[in-house]
MARGU-898750 format. One record per residue: residue number from 1; residue in one letter; x, y, z of N, C-alpha, C, O in turn. Coordinates in steps of 0.2 Angstrom, whole numbers, m for minus. Example, Ala and Ser with C-alpha at 12.3 -4.5 7.8 and 13.67 -1.06 7.14 Angstrom:
! residues 2
nr;rest;n_px;n_py;n_pz;ca_px;ca_py;ca_pz;c_px;c_py;c_pz;o_px;o_py;o_pz
1;A;66;m28;39;62;m22;39;66;m16;39;71;m17;42 $
2;S;64;m11;35;68;m5;36;64;0;39;67;6;40 $
***
This chain:
! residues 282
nr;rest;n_px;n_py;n_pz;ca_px;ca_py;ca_pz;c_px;c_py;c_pz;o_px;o_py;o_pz
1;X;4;m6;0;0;0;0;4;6;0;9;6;4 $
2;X;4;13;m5;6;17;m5;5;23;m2;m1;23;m2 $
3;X;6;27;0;5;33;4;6;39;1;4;44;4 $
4;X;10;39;m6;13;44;m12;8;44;m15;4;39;m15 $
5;X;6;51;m19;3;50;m23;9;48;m29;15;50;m29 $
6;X;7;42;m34;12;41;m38;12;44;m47;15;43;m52 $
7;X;8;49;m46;6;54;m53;8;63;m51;6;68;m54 $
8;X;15;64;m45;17;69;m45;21;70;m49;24;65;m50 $
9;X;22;77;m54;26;77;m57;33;83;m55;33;85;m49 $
10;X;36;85;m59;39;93;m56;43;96;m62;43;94;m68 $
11;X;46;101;m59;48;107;m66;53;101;m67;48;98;m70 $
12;X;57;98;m67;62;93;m68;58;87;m70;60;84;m75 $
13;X;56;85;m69;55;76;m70;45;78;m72;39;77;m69 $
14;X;46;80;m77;39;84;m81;34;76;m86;30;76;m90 $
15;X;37;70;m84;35;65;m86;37;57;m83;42;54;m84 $
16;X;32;56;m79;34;48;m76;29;44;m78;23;44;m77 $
17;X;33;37;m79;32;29;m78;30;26;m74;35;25;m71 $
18;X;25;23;m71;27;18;m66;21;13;m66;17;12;m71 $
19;X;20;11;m61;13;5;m58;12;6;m53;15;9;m49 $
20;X;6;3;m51;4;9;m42;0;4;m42;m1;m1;m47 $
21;X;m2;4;m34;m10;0;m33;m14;5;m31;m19;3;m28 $
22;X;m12;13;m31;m18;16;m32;m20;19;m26;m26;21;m26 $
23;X;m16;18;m21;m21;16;m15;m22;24;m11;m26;25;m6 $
24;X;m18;28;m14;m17;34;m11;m23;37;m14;m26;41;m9 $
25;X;m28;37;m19;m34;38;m19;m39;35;m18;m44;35;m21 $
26;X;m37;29;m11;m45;26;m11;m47;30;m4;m44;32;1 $
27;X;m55;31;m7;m58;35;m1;m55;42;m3;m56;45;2 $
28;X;m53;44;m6;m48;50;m5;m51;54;m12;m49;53;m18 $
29;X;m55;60;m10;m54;64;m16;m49;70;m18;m49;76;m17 $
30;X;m46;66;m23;m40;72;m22;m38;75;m30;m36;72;m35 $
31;X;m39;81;m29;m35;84;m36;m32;83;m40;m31;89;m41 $
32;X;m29;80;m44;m22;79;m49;m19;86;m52;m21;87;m58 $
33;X;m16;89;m50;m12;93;m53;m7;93;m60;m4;98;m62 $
34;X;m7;85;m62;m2;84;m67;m8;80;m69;m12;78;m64 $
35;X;m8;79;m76;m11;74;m79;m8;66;m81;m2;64;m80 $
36;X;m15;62;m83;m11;57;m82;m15;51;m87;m20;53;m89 $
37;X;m11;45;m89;m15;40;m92;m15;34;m91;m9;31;m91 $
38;X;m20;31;m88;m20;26;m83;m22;18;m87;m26;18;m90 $
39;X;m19;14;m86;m23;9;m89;m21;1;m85;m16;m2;m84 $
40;X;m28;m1;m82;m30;m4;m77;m26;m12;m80;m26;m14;m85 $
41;X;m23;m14;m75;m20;m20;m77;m23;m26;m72;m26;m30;m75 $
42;X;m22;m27;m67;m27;m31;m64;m30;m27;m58;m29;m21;m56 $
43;X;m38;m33;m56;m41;m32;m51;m47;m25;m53;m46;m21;m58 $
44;X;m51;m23;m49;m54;m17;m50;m56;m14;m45;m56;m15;m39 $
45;X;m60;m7;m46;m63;m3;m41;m68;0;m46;m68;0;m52 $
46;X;m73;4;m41;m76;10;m43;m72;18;m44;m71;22;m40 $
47;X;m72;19;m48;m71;27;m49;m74;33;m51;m77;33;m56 $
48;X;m73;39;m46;m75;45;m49;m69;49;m51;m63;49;m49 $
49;X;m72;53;m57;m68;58;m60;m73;65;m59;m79;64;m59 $
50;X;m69;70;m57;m74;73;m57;m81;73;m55;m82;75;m49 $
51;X;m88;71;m59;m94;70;m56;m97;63;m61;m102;61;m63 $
52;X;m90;61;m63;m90;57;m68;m89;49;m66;m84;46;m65 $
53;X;m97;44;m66;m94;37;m61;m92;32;m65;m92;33;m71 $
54;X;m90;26;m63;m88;21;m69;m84;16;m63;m82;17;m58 $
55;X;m84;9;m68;m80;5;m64;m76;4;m68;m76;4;m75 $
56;X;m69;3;m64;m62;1;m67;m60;m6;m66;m59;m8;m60 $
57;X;m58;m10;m72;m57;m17;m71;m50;m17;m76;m47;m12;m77 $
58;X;m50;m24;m77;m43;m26;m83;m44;m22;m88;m50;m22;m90 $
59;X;m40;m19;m91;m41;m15;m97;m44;m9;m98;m43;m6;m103 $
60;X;m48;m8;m92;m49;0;m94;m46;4;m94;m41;3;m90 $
61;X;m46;11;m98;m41;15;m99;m46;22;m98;m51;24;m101 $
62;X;m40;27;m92;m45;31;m91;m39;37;m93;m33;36;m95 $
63;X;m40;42;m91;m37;48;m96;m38;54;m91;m44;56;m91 $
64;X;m33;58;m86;m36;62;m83;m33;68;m86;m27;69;m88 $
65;X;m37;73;m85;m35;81;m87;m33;83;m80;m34;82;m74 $
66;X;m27;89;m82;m23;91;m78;m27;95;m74;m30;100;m77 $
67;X;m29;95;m67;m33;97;m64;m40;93;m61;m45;95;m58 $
68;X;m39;86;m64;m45;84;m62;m46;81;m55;m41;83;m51 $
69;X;m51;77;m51;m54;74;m46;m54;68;m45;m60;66;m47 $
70;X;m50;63;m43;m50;57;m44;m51;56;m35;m48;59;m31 $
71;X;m57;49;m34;m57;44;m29;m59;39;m33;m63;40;m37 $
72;X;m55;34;m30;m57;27;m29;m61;24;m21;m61;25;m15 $
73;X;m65;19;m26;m68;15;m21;m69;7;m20;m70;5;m26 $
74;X;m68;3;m16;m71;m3;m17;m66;m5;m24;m67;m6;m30 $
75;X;m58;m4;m19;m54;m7;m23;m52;m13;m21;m53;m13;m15 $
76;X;m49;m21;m25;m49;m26;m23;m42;m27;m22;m38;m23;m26 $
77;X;m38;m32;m17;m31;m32;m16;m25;m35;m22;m19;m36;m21 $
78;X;m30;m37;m29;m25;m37;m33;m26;m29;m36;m24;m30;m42 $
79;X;m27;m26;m36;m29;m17;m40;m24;m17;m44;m20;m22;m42 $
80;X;m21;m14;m48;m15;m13;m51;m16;m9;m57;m19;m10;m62 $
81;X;m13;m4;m57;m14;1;m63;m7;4;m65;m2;6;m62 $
82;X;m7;2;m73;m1;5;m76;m1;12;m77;m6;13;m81 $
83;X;3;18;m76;2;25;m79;8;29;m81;14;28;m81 $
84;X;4;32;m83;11;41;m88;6;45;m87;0;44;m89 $
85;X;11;50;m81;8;56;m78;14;60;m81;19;58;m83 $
86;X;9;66;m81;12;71;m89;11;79;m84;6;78;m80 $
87;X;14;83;m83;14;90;m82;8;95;m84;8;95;m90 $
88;X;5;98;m82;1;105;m86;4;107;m91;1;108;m96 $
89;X;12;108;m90;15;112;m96;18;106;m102;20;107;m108 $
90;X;18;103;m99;20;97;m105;13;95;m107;12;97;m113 $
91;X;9;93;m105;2;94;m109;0;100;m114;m2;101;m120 $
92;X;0;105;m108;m2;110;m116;1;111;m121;m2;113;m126 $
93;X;8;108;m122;11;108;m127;10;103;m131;11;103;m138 $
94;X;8;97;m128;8;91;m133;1;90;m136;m1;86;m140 $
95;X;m5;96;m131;m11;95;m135;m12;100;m138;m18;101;m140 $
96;X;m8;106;m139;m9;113;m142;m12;113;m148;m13;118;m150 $
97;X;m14;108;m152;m14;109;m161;m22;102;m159;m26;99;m163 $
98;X;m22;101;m154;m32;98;m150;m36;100;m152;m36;106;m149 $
99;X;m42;99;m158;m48;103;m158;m52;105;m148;m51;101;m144 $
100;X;m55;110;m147;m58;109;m143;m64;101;m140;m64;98;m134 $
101;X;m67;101;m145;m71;94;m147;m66;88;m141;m68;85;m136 $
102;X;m60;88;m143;m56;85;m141;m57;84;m133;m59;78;m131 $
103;X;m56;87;m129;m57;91;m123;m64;88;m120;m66;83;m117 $
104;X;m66;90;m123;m76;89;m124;m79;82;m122;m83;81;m118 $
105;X;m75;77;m125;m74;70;m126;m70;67;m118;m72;63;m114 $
106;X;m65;69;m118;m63;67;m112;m64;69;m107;m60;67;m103 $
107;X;m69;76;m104;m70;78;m98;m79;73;m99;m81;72;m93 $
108;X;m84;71;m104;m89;69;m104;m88;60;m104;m93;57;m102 $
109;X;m81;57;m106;m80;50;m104;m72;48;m101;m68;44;m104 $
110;X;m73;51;m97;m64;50;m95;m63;41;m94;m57;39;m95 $
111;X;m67;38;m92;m65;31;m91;m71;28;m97;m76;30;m98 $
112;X;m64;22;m101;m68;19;m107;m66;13;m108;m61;12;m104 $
113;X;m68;7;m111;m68;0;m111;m65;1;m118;m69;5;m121 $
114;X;m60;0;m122;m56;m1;m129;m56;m10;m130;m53;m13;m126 $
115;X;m60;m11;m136;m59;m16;m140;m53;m21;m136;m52;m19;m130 $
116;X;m50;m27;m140;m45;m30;m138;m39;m27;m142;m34;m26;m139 $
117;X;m40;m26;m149;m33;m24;m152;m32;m19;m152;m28;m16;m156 $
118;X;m37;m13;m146;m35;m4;m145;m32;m6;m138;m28;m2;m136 $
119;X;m31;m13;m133;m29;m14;m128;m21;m17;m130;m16;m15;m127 $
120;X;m22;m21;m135;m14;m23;m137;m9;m15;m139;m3;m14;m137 $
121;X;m12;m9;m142;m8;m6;m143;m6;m2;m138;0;1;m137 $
122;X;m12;0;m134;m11;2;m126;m3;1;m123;1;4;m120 $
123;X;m4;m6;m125;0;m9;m118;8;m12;m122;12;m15;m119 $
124;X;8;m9;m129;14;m5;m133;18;m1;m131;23;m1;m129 $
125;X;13;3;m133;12;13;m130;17;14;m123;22;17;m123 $
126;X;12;10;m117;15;10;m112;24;7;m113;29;10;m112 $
127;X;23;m1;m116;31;0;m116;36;5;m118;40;7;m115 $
128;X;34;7;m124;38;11;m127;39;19;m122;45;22;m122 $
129;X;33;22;m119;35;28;m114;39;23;m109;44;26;m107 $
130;X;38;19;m106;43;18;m103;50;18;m103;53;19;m98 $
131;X;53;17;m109;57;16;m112;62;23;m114;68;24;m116 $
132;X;58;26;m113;60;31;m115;59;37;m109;63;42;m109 $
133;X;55;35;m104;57;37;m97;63;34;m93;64;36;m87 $
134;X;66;29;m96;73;26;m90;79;28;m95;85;28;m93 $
135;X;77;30;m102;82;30;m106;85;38;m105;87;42;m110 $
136;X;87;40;m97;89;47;m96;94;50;m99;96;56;m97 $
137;X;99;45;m105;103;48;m107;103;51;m114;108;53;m117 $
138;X;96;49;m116;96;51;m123;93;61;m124;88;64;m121 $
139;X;96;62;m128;99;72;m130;92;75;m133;91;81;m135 $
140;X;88;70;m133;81;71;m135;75;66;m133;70;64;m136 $
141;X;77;65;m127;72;62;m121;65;68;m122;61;67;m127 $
142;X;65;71;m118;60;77;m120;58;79;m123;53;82;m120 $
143;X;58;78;m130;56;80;m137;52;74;m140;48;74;m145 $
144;X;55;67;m135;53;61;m141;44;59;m136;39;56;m137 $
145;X;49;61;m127;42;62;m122;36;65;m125;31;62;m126 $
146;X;38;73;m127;31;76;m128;28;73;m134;22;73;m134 $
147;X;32;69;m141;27;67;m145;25;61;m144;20;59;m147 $
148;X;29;57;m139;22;51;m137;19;53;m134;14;49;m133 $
149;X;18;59;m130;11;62;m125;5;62;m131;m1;59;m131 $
150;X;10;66;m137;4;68;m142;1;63;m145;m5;64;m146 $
151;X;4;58;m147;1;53;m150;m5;48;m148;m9;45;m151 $
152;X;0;49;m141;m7;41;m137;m14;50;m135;m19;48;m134 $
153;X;m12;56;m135;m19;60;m135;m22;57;m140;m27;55;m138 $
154;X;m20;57;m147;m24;57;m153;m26;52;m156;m30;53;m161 $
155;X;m22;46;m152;m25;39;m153;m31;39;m147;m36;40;m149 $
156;X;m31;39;m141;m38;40;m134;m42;42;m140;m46;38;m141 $
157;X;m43;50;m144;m47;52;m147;m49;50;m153;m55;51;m154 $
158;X;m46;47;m156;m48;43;m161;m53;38;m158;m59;39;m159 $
159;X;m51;33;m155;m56;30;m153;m60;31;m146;m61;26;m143 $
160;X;m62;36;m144;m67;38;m142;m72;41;m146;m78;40;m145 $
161;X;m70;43;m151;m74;44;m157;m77;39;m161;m82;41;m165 $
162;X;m73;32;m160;m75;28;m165;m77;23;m163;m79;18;m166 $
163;X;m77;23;m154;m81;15;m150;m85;16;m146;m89;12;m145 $
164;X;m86;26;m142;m87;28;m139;m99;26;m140;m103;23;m137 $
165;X;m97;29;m145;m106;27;m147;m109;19;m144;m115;17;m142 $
166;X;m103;15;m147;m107;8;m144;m108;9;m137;m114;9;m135 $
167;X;m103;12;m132;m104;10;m128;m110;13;m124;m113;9;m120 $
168;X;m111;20;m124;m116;23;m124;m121;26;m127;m119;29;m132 $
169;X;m126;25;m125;m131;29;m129;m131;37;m128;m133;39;m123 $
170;X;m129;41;m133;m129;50;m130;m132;52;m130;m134;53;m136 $
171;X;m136;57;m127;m141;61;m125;m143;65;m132;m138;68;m134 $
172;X;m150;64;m134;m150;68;m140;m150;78;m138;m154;80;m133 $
173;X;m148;80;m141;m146;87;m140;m144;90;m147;m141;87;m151 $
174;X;m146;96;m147;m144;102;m154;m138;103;m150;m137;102;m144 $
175;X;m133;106;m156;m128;108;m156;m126;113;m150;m121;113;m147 $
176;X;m130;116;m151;m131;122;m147;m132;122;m138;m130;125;m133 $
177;X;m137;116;m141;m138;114;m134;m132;111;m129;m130;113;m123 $
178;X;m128;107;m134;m120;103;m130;m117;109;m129;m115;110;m123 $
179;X;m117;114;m133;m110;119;m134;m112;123;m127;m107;125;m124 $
180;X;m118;123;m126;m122;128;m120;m120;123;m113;m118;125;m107 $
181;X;m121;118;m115;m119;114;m109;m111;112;m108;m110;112;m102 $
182;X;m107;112;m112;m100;112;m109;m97;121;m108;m91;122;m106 $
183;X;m101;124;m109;m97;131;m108;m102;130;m99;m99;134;m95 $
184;X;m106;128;m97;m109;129;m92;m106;125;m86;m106;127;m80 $
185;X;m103;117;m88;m97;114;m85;m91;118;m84;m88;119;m78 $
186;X;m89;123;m90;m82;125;m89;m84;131;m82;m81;131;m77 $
187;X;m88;134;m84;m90;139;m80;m93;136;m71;m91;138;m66 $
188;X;m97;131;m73;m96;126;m63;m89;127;m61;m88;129;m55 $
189;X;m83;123;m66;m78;123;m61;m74;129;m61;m70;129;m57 $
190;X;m76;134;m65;m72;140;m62;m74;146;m56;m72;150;m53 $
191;X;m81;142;m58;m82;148;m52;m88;144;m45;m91;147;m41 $
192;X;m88;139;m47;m92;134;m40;m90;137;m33;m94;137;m28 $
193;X;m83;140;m31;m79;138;m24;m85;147;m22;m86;148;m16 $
194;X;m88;152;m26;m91;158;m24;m97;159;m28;m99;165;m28 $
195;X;m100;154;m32;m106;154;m35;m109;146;m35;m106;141;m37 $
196;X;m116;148;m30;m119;142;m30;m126;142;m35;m130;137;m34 $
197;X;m127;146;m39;m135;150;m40;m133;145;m45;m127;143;m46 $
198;X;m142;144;m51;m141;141;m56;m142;150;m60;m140;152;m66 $
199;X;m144;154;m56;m146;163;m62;m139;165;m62;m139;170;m65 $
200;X;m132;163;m59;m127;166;m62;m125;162;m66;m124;165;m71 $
201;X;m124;157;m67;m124;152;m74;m128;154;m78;m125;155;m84 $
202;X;m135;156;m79;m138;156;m84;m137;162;m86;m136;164;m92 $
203;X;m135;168;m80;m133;176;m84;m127;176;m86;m125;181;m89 $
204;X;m122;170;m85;m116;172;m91;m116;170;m97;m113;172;m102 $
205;X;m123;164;m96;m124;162;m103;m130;164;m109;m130;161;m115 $
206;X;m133;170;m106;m136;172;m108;m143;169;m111;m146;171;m116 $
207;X;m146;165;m106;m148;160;m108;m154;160;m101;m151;161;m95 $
208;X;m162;159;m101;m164;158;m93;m165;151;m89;m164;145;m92 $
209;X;m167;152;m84;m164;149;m80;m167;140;m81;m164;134;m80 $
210;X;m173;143;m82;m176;136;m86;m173;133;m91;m172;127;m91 $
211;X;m171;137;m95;m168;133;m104;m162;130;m101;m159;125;m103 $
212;X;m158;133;m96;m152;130;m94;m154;123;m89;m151;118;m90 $
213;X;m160;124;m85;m160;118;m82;m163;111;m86;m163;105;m85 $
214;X;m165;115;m92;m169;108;m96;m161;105;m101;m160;99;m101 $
215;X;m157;109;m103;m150;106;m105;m145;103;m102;m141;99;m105 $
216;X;m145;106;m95;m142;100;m91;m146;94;m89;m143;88;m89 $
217;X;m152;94;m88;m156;87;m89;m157;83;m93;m158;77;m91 $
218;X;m157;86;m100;m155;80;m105;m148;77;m107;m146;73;m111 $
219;X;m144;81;m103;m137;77;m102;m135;73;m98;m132;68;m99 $
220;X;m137;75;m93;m133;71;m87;m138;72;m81;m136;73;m75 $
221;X;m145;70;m84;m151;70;m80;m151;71;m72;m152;67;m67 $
222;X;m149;78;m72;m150;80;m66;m151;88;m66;m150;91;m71 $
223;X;m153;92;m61;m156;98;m62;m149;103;m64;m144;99;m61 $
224;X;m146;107;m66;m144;111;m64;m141;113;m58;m135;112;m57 $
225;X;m144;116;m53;m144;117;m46;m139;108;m43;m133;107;m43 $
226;X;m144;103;m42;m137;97;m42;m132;94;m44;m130;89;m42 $
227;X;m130;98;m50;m124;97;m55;m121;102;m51;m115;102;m50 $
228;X;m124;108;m47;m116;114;m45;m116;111;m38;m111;113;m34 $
229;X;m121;108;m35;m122;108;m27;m116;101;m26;m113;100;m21 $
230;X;m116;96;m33;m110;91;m35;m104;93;m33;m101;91;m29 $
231;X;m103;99;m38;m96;100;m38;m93;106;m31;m88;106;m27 $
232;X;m100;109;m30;m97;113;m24;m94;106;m18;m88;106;m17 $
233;X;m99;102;m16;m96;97;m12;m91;92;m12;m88;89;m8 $
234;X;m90;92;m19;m82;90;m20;m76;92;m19;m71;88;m18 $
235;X;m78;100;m19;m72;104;m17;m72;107;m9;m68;110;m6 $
236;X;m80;105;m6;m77;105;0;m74;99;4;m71;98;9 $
237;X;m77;94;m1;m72;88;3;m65;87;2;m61;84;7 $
238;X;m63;88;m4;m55;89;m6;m53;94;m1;m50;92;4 $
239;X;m54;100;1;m51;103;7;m49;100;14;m44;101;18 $
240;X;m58;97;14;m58;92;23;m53;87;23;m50;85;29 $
241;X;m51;85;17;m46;78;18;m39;82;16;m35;82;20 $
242;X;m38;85;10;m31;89;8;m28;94;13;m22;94;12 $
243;X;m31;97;18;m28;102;21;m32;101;30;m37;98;31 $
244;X;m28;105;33;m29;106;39;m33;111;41;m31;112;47 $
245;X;m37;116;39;m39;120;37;m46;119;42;m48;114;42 $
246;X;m50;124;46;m55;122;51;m60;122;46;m59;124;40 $
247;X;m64;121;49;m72;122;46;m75;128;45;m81;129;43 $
248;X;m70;134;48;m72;142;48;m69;143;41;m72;145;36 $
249;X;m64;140;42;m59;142;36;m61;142;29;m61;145;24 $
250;X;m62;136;30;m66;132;26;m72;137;21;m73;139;15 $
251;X;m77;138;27;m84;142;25;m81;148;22;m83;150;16 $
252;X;m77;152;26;m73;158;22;m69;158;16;m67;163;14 $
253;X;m66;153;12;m64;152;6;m67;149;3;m66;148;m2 $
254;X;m73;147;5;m79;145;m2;m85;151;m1;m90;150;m5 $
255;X;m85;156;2;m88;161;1;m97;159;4;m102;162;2 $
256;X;m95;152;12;m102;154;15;m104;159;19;m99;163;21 $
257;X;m110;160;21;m108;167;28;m106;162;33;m104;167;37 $
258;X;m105;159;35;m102;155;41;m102;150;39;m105;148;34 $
259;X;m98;144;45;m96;140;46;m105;136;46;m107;135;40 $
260;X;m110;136;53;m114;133;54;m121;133;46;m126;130;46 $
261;X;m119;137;41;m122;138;36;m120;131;31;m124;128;29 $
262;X;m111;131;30;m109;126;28;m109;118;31;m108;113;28 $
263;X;m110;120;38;m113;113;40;m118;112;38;m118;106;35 $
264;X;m123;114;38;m130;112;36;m132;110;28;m135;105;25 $
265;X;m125;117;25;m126;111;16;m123;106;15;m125;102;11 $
266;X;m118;104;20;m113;98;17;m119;92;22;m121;86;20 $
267;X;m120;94;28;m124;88;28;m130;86;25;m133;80;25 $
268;X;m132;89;23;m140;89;19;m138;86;11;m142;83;8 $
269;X;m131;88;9;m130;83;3;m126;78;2;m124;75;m3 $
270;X;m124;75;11;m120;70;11;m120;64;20;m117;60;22 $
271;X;m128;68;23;m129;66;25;m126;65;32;m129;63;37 $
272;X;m118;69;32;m115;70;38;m111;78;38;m110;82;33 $
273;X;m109;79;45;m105;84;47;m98;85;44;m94;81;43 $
274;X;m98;92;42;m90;91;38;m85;88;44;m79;85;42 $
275;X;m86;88;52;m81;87;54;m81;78;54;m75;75;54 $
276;X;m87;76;54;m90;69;53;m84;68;49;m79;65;51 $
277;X;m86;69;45;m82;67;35;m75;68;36;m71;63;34 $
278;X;m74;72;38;m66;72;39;m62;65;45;m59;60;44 $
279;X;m65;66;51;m63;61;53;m65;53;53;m63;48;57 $
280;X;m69;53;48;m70;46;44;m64;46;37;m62;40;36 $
281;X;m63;50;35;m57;49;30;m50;49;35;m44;47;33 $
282;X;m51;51;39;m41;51;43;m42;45;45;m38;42;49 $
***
């Protein structure tokens, strides 16, 4: 069992290799600061990405954006996950020439089940970045890293594009309507930790409050209002568990009027007290 997160990167070692059992996110909702791509080699668990659920077994291949929300649950004692975690700044470089669409796809299916001969080349892919992560004395280590980052991007994209549909059914929506709904994800997560309203979402998007809540229901069939009350409680449980920070503190950087205000939201959508919650995660 490890205690490390094994997906830290740094201004030096902006690309690593390894195998983990993962264990540092079980129970544990925690940020990733570095990106990563994961792909399950034995044993399984439940996972969340963001507000994103799914189970992780043999072969799944999950793909996180720098910045996302990763816990596991109801992991089993053989778990094992092969990964290449990647830097924000080595990311934006190797996806800088990304339709947006791209993006679109992997924040709507981060965790995907790939054919058997998208699994053979997976577990290529993985040889070969590895190969090229121990190989620290070649003069173009860096250059040969950022284009396999790009490639296994555009391979993940290709076929989310082209398996993705079997595997779910997608909510029928106009165009207009998805483009309305991913600019209203982008905007929950930038601005959730001091907007709780669905009418500031709808006045940036110029759109009312109703037409927005009928687009987030044909998506991800739930009201608007519990799509931001989601993500708000996410980030107050990454605090309770990542920092030492009281429960004032807390209420004061998400912009409650107090502490016993933010008790009352966190328990009403999770059924316990933040102080509860935190000392069942320690």
């Amino acid at each position: 069992m490890s205690s490390i997160n094994p997906i830290i990167t740094t201004a030096e070692e902006q690309f690593v290799v390894g195998e983990s059992d993962f264990s540092f996110f079980g129970n544990y909702a925690t940020r990733c600061e570095s990106g990563a791509v994961l792909f399950c080699r034995d044993g399984s668990a439940e996972a969340t990405v963001n507000q994103y659920q799914g189970t992780i077994r043999r072969n799944t291949l999950i793909l996180l954006l720098p910045g996302s929300v990763l816990m596991l649950t109801d992991r089993t004692d053989d778990f094992r996950v092969t990964f290449c975690a990647f830097s924000r700044d080595l990311f934006t470089e190797a996806a800088g020439r990304l339709e947006p669409a791209f993006f679109r796809a992997l924040r709507d299916r981060p965790i995907s089940y790939p054919p058997v001969r998208i699994v053979e080349g997976a577990a290529i892919w993985f040889q070969m970045a590895a190969y090229t992560y121990r190989d620290r004395g070649n003069m173009f280590r860096n250059t040969i890293i950022k284009n396999r980052l790009q490639n296994v991007l555009l391979e993940i994209y290709d076929k989310l594009q082209r398996f993705a549909s079997r595997q779910h059914r997608m909510p029928v929506t106009t165009t207009r309507q998805t483009e309305l709904f991913h600019r209203f994800v982008a905007l929950v997560h930038e601005h959730c930790t001091s907007q709780r309203e669905v009418t500031f979402y709808a006045d940036k998007l110029c759109i009312s409050t109703r037409y927005l809540s009928t687009i987030v229901r044909s998506v991800v069939h739930s009201s608007a209002k519990e799509f931001i009350d989601r993500s708000v409680v996410l980030e107050i449980k990454i605090l309770l568990q990542s920092t030492d920070l009281s429960v004032q503190e807390i209420a004061y950087r998400l912009h409650f009027p107090d502490q016993s205000y933010l008790g009352r939201y966190f328990r009403k959508h999770t059924g316990e007290s933040p102080t509860e919650y935190r000392n069942t995660k320690k």
